[in-house]
C-alpha positions in Angstrom: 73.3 45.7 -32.8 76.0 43.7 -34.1 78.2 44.6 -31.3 75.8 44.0 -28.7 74.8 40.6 -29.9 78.7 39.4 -30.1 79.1 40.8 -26.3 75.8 38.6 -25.4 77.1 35.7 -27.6 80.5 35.7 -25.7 79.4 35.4 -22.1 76.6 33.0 -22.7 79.1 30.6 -24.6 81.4 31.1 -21.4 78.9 30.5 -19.1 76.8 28.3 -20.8 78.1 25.1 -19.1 76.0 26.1 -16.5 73.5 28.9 -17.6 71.5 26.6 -20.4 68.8 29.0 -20.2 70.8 31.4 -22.1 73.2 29.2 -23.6 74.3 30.2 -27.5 72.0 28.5 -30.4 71.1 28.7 -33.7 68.5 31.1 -34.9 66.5 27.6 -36.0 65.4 27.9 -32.6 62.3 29.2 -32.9 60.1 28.7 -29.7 59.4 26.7 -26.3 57.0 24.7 -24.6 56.6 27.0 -22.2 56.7 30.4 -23.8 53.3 31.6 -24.7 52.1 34.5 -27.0 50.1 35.5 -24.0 53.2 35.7 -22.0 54.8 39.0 -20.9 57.8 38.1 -21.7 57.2 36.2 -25.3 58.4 39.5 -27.3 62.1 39.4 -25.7 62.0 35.9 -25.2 61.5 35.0 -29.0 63.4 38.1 -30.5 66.4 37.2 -28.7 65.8 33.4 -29.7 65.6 34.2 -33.7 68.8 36.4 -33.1 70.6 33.2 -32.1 71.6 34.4 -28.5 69.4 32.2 -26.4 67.8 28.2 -26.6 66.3 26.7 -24.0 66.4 23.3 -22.4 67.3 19.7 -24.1 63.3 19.3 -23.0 62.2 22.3 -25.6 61.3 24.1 -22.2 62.7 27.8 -21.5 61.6 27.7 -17.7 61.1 31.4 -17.4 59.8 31.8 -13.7 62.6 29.7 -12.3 65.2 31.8 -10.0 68.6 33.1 -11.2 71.1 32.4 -8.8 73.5 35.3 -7.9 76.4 33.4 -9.5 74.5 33.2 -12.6 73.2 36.2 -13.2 76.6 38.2 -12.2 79.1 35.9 -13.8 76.9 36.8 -17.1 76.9 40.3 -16.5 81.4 40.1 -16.1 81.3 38.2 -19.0 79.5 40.8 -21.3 81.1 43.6 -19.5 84.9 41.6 -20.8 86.0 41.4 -17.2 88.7 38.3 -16.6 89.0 36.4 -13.4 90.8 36.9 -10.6 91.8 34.3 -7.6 89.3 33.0 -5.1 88.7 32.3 -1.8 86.1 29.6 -2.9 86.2 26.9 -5.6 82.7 27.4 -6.9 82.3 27.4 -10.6 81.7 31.5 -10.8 83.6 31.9 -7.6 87.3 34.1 -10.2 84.6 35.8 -12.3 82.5 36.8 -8.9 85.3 38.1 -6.9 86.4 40.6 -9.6 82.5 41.6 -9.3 83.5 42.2 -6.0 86.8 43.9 -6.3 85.0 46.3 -9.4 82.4 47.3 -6.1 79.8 45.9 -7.9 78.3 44.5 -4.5 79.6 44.6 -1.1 81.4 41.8 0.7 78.3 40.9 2.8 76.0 41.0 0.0 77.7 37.8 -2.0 80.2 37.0 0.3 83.1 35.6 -1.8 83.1 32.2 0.1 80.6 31.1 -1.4 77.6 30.4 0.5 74.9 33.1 -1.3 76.3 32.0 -5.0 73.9 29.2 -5.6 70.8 31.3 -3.9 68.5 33.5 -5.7 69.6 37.1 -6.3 67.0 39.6 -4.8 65.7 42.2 -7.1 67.4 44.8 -5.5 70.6 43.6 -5.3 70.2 42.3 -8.7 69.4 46.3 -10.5 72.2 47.6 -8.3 75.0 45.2 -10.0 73.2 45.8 -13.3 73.6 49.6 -12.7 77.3 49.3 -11.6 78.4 47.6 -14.1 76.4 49.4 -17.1 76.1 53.0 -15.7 79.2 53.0 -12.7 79.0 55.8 -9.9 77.6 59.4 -10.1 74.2 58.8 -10.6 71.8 61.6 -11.2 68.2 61.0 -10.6 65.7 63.4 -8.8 64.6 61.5 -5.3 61.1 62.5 -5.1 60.0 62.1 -8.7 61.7 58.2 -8.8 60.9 57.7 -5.2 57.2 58.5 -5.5 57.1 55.7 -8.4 57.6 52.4 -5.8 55.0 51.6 -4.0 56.4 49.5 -1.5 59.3 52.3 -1.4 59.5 51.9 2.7 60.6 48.3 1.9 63.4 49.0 0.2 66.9 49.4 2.1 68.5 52.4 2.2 71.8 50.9 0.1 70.0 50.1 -2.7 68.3 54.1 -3.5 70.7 55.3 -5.8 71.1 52.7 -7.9 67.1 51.4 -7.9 66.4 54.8 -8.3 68.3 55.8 -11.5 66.9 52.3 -12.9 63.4 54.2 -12.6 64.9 57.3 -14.1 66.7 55.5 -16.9 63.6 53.1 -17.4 65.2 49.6 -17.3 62.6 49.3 -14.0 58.7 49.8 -14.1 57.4 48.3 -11.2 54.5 45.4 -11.3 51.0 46.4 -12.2 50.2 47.3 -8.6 53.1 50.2 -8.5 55.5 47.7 -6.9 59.6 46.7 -6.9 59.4 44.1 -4.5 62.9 44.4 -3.5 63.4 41.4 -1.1 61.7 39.2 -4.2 63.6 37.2 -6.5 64.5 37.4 -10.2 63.3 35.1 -12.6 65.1 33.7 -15.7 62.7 35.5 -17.9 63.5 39.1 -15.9 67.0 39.1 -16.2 67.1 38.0 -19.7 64.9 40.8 -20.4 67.0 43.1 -17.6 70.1 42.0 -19.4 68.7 42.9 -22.8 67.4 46.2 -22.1 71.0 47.5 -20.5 72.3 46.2 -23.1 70.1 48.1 -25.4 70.7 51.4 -23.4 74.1 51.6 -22.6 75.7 50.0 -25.9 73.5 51.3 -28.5 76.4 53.1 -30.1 77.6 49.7 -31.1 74.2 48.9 -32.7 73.5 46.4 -35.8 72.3 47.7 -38.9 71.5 43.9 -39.2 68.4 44.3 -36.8 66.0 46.5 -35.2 66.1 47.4 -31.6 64.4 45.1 -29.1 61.2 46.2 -28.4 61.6 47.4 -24.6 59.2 45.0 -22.6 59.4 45.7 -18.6 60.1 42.4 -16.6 57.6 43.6 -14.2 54.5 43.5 -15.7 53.2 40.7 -14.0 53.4 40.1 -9.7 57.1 40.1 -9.1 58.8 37.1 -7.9 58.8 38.0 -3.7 56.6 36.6 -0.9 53.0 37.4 -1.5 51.0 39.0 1.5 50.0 36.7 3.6 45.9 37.9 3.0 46.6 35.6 -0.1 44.7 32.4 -0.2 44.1 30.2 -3.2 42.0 32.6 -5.3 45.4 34.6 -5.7 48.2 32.3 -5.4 46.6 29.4 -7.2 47.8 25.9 -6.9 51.5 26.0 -5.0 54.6 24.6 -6.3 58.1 24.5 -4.9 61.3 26.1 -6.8 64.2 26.0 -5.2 64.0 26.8 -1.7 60.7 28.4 -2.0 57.3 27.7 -1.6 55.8 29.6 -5.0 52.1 30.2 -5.9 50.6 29.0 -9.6 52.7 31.8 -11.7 55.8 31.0 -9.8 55.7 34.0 -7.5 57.2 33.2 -3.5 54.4 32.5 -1.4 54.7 32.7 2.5 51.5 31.0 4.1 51.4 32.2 7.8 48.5 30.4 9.7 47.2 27.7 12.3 47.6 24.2 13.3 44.6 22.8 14.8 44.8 20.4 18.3 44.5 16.8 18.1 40.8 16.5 16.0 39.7 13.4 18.4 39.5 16.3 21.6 38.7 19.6 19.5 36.7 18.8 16.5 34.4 22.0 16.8 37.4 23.9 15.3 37.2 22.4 12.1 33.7 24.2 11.4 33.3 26.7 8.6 32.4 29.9 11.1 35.6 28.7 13.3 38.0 28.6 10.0 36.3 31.9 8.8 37.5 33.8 11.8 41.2 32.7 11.9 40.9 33.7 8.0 39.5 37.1 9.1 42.1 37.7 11.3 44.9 37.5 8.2 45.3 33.5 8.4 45.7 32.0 4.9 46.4 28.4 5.9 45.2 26.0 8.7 47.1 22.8 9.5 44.6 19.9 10.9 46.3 17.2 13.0 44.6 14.1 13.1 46.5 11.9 15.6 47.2 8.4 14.7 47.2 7.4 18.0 45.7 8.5 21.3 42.5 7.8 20.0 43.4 8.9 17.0 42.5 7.3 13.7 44.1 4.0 14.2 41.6 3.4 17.3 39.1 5.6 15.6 38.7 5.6 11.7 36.1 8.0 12.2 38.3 11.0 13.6 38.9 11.4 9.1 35.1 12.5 8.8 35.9 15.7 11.4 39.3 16.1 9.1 37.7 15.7 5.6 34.9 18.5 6.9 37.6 20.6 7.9 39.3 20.9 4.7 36.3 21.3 2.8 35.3 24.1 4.8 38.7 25.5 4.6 38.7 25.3 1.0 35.6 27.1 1.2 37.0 29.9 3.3 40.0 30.5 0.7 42.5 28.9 2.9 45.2 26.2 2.7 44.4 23.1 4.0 47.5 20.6 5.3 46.0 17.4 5.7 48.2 16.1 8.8 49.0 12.2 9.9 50.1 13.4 13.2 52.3 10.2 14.3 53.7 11.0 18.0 53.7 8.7 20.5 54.5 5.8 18.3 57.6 7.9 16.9 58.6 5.6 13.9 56.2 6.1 11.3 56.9 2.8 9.4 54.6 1.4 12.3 51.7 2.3 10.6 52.8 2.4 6.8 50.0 0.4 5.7 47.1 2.9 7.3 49.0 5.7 5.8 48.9 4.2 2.4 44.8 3.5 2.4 44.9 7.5 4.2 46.6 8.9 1.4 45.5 7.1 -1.6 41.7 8.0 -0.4 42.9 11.8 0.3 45.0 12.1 -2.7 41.8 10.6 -5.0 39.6 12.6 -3.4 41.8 16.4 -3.5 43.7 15.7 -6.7 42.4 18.3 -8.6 41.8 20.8 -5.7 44.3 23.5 -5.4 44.4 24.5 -1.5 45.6 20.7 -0.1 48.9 20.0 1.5 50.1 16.4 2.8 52.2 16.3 5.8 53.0 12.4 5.7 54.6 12.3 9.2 54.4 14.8 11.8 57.3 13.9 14.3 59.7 11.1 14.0 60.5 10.6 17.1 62.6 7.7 19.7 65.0 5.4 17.6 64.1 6.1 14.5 66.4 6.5 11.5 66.5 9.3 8.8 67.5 6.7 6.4 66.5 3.4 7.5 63.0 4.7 8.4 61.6 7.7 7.4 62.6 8.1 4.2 61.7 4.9 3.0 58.3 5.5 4.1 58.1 8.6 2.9 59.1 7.0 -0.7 56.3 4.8 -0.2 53.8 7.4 0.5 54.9 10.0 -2.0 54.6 7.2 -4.8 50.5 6.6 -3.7 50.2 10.2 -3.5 51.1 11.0 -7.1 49.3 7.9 -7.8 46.0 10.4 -7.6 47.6 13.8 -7.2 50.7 14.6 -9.8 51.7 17.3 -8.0 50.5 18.8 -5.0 52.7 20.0 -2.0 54.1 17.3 0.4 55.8 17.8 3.7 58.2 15.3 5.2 59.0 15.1 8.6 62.7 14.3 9.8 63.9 12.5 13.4 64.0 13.7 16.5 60.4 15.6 16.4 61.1 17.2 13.2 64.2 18.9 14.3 67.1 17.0 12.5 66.6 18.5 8.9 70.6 18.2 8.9 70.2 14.7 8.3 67.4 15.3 5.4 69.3 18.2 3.8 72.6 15.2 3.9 69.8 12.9 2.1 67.2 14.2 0.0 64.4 12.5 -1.5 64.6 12.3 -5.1 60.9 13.8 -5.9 59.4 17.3 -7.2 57.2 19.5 -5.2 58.1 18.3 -1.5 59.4 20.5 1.7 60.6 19.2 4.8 59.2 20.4 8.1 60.9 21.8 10.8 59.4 22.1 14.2 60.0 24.5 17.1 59.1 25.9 20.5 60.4 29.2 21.5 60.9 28.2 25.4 63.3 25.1 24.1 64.2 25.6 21.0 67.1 28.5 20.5 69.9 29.8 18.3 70.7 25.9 17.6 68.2 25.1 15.5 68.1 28.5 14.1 71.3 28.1 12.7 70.2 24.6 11.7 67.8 25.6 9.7 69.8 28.3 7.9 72.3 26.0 7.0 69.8 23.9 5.3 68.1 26.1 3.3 71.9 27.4 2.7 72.2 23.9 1.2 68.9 24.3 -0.9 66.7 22.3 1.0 63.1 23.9 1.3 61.7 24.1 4.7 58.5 24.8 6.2 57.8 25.3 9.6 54.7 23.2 9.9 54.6 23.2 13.8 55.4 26.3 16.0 54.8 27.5 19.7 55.7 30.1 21.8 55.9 27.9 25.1 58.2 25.4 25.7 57.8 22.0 23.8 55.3 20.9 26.0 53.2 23.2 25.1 52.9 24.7 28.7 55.5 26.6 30.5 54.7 30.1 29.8 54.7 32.4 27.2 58.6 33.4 25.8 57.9 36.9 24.3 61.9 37.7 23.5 62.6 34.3 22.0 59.4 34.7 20.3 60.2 37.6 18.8 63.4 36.2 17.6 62.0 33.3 15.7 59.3 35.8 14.2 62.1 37.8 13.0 64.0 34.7 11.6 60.8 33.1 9.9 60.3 36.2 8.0 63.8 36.8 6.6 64.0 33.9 5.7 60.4 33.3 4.0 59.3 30.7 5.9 56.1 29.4 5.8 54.2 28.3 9.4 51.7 27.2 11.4 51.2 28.3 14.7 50.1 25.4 17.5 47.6 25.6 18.4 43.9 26.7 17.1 41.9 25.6 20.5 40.6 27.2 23.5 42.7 24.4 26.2 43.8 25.5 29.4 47.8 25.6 28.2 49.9 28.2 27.1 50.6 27.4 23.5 46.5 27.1 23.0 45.7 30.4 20.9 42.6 31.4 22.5 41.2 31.9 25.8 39.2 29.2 27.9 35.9 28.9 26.5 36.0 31.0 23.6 33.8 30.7 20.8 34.8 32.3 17.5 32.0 31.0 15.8 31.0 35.0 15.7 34.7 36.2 14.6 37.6 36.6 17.1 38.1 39.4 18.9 40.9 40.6 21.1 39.3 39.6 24.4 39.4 35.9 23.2 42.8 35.5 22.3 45.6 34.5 24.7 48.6 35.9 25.3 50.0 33.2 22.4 47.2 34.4 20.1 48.1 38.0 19.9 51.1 37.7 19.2 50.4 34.9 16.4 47.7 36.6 14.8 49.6 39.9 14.9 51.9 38.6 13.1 49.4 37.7 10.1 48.3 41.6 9.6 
């Protein structure tokens, strides 16, 4: 596959500035530190490493469940295909080789608009078979609907642009589904799927200009484990493992999108008969895969009361227990500036961190809203550089949320900012009867940017927690949260006499939840989780 190998060769070299992960090497390269034989992809992976058209990192590492972004995946696919570059709007790095994508009608303006913003996000699946397909197999594709359409699973989640050309992948083979029947369309692509996409096309569509030199590549499907694309939120640890963040996403232990959808308890010093194991059971029954506890530093919080940690450690445990998530919460409020209480927070997390290092269900959320005169850089993030470092003290790499000013709202000023550390989010907090559009577009901007958000705080009342219950605006975040893959948790798990609270007065789930005892809030939270 002489020809094929030289096409391959050519675009990596071209690209390779920027896509090391398929850069050109030497056929000496003969394996990574993170390429097992156990691995799906290891037959590809290697084949095309002793062929010389792949290496991996300077760190020996392939990285094969990282995300491709759409501008590296397409400007490798115009490079193989010989296509030159054309002017463009933006000055992105891919931005001549991505606009003649677009002028070829590859993809459609809005799906990779050629200013730029999408180029540096992952490529969905879908998108991602439907360039591969237009620029291998062009227009006039034959396929019979029912036979290819009764092949995807999760067909209904697939939009109705994408049919023909997902379609005749099925037909033609290049797609297979996962080993649960599905495509996953909204998911992501991984480095090791489109190598092994690329590969097969290639395979397919060129083999007229095949090498004697070498044997065909043995046709491996890059879906034969649980594509990259938000897992159902029934998921707790005992499927997605321990989490990890790529990108923008929150990702369970085998790099696959995670969305956790769940609960945020009240303050623990007035509620702590929600922390029980039959009260956690029946928000996990009800489709909840993580539970948020807040243990207020102040207000009789631990500061004033040490002892308000025992009702917290007893409510992770039991979470853990109940397959859950757990987000172990220093809920600083009414002092806004969390450098007040630095000290406390460093004997908090060094004892939690010691104590949950090696379990794989427990979040830290260092600070849960900045709030007065405090300062993203003056103040927060220097504390949360302080805590992070006593956290991987104990735990190398568990999930940590950051708070940013003005009652978690500013991420602007994070996303301008960022902490230089691995496996953190910052946490953005709402309430649909104040917060609007604004921070909406706030957010979207910042994940734009590649900061990874998660919505560790959310109501459907105004921010004080009263004021009624704001269906339409509701809807509207609910909407947003899950285009956007956000994870949440929904305040708040109690039974007080306020219109955020998710259950009725005087409810006792300790027996499971049933309609009658959730509020207006708790339907539509809890709906939202089946």
């Amino acid at each position: 596959m002489r020809g094929i190998k030289r096409l391959i060769k050519t675009a990596l070299v071209a690209a390779g500035c920027v896509l090391v992960f398929l850069s050109c090497a030497g056929a000496e390269e003969k394996g990574f530190s993170d390429v097992k034989g156990s691995d799906w992809y290891y037959d590809t992976v290697m084949e095309m490493s002793d062929k010389g058209v792949l290496s991996g990192y300077s760190d020996g590492s392939f990285r094969p469940d990282a995300n491709i972004t759409a501008a590296e995946y397409i400007s490798v696919l115009c490079r193989l295909k010989g296509l030159s570059p054309t002017q463009a709007q933006s000055g992105h790095w891919a931005a001549p080789l991505l606009q003649t994508a677009l002028d070829k009608g590859w993809y459609d303006y809005d799906e990779n608009p050629p200013t730029g913003e999408k180029f540096d996000l992952p490529i969905e699946r879908q998108l991602a078979v439907k360039i591969l397909i237009k620029a291998f197999a062009g227009d006039g594709l034959s396929y019979d609907y029912n036979t290819e359409s009764a092949k995807i699973k999760d067909f209904d989640m697939l939009s109705g642009r994408y049919y023909d050309t997902v379609l005749f992948a099925y037909k033609d083979g290049l797609v297979e589904g996962d080993s649960d029947g599905r495509f996953r369309p909204a998911g992501y692509l991984t480095r090791a799927e489109a190598c092994t996409l690329i590969k097969k096309a290639c395979d397919k569509y060129n083999s007229d200009t095949g090498d004697t030199e070498t044997a065909p590549m043995t046709p491996v499907t890059p879906y034969d484990k649980p594509a990259q694309t938000p897992a159902p939120i029934s998921g707790g640890i005992s499927r997605n493992g321990a989490l990890k963040v790529i990108g923008t996403s929150l990702c369970g232990e085998d790099g696959t999108p995670v969305v956790l959808k769940g609960i945020s308890t009240h303050g623990l010093q007035w509620f702590p008969n929600f922390t029980s194991k039959e009260y956690i059971k029946a928000a996990a029954d009800r489709g909840a895969n993580v539970i948020r506890f807040a243990m207020y530093t102040e207000e009789g919080g631990y500061i004033q009361s040490p002892s308000v940690k025992n009702t917290l450690v007893s409510g992770v445990d039991n979470a853990l227990a109940c397959d859950m998530y757990a987000i172990i919460d220093w809920h600083i409020l009414s002092d806004g500036n969390p450098m007040t209480h630095i000290n406390e927070a460093k004997d908090f997390f060094a004892e939690m961190a010691e104590k949950y290092k090696d379990a794989k269900g427990v979040i830290y959320e260092i600070c849960n809203e900045p709030n007065g005169s405090v300062s993203w850089s003056e103040d927060i993030k220097p504390y949360a550089e302080e805590i992070i470092s006593v956290i991987r003290a104990y735990d190398g790499d568990g999930v940590i949320l950051v708070g940013s000013p003005t009652w978690s709202q500013d991420i602007d000023k994070a996303a301008a900012d960022r902490i230089a550390a691995e496996n953190i989010m910052y946490t953005c907090h709402f309430y649909a009867g104040t917060h609007t559009d604004w921070l909406r577009d706030r957010i979207k901007t910042a994940v734009g940017s590649g900061l990874p958000v998660f919505i560790s705080e959310w109501g459907v009342s105004d921010a004080s927690g009263s004021g009624g219950v704001f269906e339409e605006e509701t809807k509207k975040w609910l909407d947003f949260m899950n285009e956007n893959g956000l994870s949440r948790c929904s305040w708040s798990y109690c039974d007080k006499n306020e219109s955020s609270a998710l259950l009725m007065s005087g409810s006792d789930p300790s027996d499971g939840l049933s309609d009658s005892e959730l509020s207006a809030a708790g339907k539509i939270v809890f709906d939202d989780m089946q």
